[in-house]
Backbone as CSV, one residue per row, in Angstrom:
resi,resn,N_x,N_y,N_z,CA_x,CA_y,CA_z,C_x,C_y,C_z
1,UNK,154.568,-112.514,-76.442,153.969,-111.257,-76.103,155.035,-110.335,-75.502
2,UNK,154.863,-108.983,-75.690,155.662,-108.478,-75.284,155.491,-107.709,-74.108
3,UNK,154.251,-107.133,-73.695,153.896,-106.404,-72.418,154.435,-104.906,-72.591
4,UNK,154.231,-104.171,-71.772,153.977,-102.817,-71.851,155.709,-102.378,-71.081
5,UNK,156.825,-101.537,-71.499,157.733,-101.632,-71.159,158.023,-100.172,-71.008
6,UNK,157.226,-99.340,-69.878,157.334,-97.873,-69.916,158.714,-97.287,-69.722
7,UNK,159.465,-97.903,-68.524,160.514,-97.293,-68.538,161.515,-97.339,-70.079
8,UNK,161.607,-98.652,-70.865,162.201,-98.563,-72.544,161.969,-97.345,-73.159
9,UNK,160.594,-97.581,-73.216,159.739,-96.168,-74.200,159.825,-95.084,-73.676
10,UNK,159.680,-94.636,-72.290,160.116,-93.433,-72.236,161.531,-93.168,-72.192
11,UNK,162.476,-94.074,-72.378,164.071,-93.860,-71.652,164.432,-93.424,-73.671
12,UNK,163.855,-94.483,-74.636,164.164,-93.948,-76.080,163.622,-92.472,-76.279
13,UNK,162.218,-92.124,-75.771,161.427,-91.069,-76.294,162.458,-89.922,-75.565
14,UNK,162.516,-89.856,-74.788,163.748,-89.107,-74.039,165.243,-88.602,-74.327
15,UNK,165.662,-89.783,-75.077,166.951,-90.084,-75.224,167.533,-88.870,-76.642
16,UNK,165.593,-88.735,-77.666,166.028,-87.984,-78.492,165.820,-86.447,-78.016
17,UNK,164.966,-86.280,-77.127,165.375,-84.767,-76.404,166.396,-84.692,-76.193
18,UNK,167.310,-85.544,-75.348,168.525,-85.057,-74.941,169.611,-84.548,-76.157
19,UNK,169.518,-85.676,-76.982,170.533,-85.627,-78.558,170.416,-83.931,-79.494
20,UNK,169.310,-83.344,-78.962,168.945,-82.539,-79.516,169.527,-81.607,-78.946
21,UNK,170.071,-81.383,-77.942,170.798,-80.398,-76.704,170.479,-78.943,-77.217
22,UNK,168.827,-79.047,-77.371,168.099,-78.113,-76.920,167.380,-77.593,-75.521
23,UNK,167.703,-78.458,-74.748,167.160,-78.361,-73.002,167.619,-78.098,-72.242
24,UNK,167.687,-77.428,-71.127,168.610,-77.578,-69.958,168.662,-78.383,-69.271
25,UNK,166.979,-78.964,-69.203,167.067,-80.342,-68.519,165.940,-81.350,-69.243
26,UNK,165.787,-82.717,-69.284,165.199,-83.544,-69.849,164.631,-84.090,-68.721
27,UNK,163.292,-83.972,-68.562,162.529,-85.100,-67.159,161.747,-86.089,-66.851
28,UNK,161.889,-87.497,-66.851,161.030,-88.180,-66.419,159.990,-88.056,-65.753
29,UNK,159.367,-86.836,-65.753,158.145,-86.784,-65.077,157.610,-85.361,-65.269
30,UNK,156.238,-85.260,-65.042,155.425,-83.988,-64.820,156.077,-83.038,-63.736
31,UNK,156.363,-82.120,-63.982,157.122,-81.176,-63.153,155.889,-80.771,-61.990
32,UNK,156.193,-80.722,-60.836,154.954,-80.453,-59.778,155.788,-78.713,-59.424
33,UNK,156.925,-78.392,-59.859,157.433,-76.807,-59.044,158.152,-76.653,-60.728
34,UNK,158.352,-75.111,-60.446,158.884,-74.264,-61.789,160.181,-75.328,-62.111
35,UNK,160.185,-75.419,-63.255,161.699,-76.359,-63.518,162.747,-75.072,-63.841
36,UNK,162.720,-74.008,-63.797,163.915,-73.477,-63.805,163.818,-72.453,-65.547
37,UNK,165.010,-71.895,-65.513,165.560,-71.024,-66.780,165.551,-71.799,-67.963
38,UNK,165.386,-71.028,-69.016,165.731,-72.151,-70.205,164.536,-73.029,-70.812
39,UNK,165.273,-73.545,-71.330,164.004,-74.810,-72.145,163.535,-76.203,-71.344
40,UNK,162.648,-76.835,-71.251,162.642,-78.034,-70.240,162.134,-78.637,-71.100
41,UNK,162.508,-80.293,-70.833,161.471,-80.929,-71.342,160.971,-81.835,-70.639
42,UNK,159.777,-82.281,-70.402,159.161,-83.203,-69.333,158.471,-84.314,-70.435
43,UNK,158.769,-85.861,-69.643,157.851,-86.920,-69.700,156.902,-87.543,-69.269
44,UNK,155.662,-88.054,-69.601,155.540,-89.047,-68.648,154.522,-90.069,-69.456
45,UNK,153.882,-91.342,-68.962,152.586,-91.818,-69.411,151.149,-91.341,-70.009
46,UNK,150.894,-91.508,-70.177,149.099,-91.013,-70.414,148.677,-92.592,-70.987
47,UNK,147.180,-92.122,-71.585,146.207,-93.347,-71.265,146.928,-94.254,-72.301
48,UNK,146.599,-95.529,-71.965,146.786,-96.972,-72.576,145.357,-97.700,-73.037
49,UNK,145.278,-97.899,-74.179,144.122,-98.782,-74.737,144.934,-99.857,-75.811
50,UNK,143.269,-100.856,-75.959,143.841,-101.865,-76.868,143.408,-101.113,-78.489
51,UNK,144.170,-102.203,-79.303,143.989,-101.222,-80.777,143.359,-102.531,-80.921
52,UNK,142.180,-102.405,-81.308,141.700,-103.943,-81.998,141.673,-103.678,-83.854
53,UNK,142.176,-103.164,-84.458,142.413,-103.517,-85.723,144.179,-103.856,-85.334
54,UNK,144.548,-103.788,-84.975,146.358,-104.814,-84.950,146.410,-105.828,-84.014
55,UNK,145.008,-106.424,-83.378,145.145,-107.338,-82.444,144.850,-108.360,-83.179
56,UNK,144.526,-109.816,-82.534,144.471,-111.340,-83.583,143.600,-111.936,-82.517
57,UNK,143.399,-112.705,-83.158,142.653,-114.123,-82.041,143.039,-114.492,-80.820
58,UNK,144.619,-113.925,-80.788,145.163,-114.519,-79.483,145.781,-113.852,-78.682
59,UNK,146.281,-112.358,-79.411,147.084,-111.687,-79.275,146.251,-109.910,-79.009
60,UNK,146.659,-109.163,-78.382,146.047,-107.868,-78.320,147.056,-106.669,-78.422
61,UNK,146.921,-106.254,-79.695,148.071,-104.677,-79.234,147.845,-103.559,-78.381
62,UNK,148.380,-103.001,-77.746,148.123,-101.612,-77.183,148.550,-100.286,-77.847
63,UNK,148.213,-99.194,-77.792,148.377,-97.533,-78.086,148.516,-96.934,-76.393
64,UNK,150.025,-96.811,-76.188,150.291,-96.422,-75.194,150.519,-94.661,-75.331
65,UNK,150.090,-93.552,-74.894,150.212,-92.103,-74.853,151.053,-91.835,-74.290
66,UNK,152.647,-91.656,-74.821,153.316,-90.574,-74.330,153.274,-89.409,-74.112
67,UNK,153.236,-88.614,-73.225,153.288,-87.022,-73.151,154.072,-86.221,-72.425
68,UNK,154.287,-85.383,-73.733,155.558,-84.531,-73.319,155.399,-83.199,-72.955
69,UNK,156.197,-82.239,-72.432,156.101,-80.834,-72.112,156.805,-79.812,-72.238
70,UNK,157.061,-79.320,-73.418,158.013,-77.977,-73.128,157.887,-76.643,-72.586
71,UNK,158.784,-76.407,-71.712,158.581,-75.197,-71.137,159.543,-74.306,-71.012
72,UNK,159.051,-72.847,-71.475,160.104,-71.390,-71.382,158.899,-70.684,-70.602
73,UNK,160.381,-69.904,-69.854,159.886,-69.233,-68.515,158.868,-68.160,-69.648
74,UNK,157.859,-67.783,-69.832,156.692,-66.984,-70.494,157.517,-65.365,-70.361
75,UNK,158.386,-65.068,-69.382,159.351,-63.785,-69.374,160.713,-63.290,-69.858
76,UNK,160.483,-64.495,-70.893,162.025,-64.539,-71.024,162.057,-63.493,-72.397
77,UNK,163.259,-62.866,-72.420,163.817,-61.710,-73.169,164.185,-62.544,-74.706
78,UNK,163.984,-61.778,-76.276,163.052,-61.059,-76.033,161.387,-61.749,-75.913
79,UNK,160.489,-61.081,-75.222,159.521,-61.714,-75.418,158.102,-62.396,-76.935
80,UNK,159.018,-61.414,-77.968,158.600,-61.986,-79.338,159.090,-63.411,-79.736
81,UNK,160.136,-64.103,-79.070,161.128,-65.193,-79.363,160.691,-65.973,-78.980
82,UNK,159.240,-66.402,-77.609,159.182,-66.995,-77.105,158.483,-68.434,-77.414
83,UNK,157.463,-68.314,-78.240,156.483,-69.012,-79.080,157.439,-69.205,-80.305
84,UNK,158.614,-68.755,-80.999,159.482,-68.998,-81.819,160.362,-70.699,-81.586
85,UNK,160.967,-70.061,-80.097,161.556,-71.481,-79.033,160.917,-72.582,-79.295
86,UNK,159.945,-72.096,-78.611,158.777,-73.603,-78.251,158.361,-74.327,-79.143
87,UNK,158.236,-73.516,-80.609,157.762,-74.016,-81.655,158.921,-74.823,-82.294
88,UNK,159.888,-74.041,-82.774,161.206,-74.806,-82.779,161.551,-76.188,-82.398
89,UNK,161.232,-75.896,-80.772,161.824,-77.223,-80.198,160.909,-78.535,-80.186
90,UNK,159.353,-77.879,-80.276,158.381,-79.184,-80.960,158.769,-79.599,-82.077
91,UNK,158.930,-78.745,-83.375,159.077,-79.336,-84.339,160.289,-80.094,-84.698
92,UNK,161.387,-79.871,-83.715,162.718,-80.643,-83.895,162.562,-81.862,-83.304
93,UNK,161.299,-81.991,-82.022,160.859,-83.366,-81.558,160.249,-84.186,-82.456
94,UNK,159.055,-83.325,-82.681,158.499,-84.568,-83.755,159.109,-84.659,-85.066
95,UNK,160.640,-84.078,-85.489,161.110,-84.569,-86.510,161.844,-85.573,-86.095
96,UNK,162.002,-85.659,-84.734,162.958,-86.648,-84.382,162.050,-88.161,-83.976
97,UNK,160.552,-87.968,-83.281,160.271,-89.050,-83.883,159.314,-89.748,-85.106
98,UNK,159.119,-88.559,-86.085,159.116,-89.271,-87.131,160.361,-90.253,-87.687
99,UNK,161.363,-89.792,-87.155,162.507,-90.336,-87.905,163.295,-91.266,-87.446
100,UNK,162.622,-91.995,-85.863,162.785,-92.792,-85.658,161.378,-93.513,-84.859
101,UNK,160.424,-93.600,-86.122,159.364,-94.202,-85.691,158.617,-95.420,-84.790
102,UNK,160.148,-96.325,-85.138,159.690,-97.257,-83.924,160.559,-97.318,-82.638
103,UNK,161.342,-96.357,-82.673,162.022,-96.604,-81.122,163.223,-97.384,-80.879
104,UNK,163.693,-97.875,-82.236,164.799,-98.674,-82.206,164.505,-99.449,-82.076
105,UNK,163.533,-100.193,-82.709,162.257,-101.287,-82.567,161.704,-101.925,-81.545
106,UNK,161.466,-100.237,-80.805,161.051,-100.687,-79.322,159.835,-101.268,-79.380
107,UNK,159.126,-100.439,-80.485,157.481,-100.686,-80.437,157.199,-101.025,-82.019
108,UNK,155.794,-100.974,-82.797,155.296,-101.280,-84.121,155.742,-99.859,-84.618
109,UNK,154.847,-98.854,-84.008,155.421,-97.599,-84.584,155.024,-96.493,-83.614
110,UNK,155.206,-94.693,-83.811,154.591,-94.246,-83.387,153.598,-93.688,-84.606
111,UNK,152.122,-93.497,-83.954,151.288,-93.231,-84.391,151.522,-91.868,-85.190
112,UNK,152.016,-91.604,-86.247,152.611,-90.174,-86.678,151.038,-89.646,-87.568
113,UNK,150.289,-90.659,-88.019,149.378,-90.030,-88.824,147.670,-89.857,-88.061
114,UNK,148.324,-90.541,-86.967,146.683,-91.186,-86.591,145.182,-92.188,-86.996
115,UNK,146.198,-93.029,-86.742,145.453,-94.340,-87.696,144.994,-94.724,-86.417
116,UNK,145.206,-94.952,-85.053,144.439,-95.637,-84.398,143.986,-94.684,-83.186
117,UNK,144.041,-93.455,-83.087,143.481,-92.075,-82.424,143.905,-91.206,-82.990
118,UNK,144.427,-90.154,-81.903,145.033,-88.796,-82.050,146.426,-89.048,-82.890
119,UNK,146.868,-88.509,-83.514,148.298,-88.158,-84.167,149.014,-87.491,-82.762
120,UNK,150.596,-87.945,-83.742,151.694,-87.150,-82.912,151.292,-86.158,-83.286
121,UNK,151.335,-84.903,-81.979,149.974,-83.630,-82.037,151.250,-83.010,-81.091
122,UNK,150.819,-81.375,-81.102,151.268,-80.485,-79.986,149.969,-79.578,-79.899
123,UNK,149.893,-78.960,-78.579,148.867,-78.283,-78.064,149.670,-77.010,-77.505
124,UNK,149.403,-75.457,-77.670,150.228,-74.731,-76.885,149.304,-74.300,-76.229
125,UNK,149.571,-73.609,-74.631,149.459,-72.996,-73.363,150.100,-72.532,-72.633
126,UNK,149.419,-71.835,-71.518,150.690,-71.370,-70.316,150.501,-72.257,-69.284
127,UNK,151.003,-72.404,-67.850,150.873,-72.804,-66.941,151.292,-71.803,-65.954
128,UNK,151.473,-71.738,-64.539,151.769,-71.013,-63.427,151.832,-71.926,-62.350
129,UNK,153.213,-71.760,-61.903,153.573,-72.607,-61.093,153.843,-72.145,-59.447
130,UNK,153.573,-72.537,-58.594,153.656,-71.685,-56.993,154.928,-70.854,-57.088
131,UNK,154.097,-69.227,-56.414,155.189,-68.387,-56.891,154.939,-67.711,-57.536
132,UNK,154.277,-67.818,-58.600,154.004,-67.186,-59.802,154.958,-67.119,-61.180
133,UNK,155.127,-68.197,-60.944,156.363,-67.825,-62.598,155.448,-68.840,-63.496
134,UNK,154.903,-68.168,-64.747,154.500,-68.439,-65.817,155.265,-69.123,-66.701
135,UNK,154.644,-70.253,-67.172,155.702,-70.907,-68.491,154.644,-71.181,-69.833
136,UNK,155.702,-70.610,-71.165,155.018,-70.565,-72.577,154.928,-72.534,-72.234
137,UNK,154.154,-73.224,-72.839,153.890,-74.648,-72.493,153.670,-75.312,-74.107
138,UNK,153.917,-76.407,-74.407,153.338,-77.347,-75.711,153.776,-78.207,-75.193
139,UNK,152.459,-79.113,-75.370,152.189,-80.085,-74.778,151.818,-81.119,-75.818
140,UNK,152.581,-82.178,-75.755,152.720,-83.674,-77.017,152.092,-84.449,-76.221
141,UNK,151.415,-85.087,-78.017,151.405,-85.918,-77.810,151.622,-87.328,-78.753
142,UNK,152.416,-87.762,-78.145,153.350,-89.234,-78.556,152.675,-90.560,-78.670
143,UNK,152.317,-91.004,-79.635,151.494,-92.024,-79.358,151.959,-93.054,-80.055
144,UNK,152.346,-94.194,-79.276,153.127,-95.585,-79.345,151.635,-96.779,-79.881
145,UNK,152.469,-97.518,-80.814,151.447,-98.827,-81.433,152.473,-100.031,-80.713
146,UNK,152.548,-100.467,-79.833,152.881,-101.387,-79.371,152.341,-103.256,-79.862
147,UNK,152.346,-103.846,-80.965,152.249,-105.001,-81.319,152.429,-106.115,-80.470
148,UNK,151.167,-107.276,-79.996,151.317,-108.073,-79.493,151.876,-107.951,-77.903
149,UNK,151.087,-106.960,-77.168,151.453,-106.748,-75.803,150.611,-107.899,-74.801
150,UNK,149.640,-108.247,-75.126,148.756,-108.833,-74.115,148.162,-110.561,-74.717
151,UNK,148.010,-111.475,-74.382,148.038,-112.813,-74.604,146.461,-112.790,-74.242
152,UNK,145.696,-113.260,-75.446,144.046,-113.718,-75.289,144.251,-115.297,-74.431
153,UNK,143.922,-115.488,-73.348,143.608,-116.979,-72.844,142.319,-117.116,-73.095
154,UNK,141.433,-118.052,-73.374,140.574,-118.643,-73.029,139.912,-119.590,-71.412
């Protein structure tokens, strides 16, 4: 069995933001204050369930939710460019993990079509952070098939 190995999966899911040196900064976590100028990208967990069509008699897989966050300051010059960025830099993510679907065989795969929930998906929004600085937002979501994480005992 292999068990649930968040820091792996997020340190690969990460690793291709950075390669992309589209960001100013890459973050292990939900930003709680404005992250600054530029492009960001944030990580973190979301929900974990079992997949019972890839589980066995003995064995149970999980669908672990990565989720990601890009953010441009919503003021940034010009302001027609801005939803251009964001879109950009989603679609250079999820080309990056379609194209490395399992993580360097961290996991079975990521869920790119949605066979066992949601698809690798983006959602756009704003946010406002104390202070008032607005950020254009798309928000992923990454969804890991993790094979043989959990051991059925009797």
């Amino acid at each position: 069995m292999t068990d649930l190995d968040l820091n792996a999966y997020r340190a690969a899911a990460m690793s291709h933001a950075q390669a992309l040196g589209l960001f100013e900064q890459v973050l292990g976590h939900q930003p709680v204050s404005a992250p600054g100028s530029g492009l960001t990208y944030a990580m973190w967990a979301g929900p974990v369930r079992p997949v019972p069509s890839r589980s066995g008699l003995n064995e149970v897989s999980a669908r672990l939710e990565l989720r990601g966050q890009v953010f441009c300051p919503a003021d940034s010059e010009p302001m027609d460019d801005v939803d251009v960025t964001v879109t950009n830099a989603v679609s250079k993510l999820m080309g990056a993990y379609c194209g490395d679907f399992t993580l360097g065989d961290l996991v079975g795969n990521v869920d790119l079509l949605g066979a066992h929930g949601e698809p690798l998906s983006s959602d756009m929004g704003y946010t406002t952070f104390a202070g008032g600085t607005t950020y254009r937002v798309a928000t992923l979501t990454i969804p890991l098939i993790i094979n043989a994480a959990w051991s059925e005992v009797a």
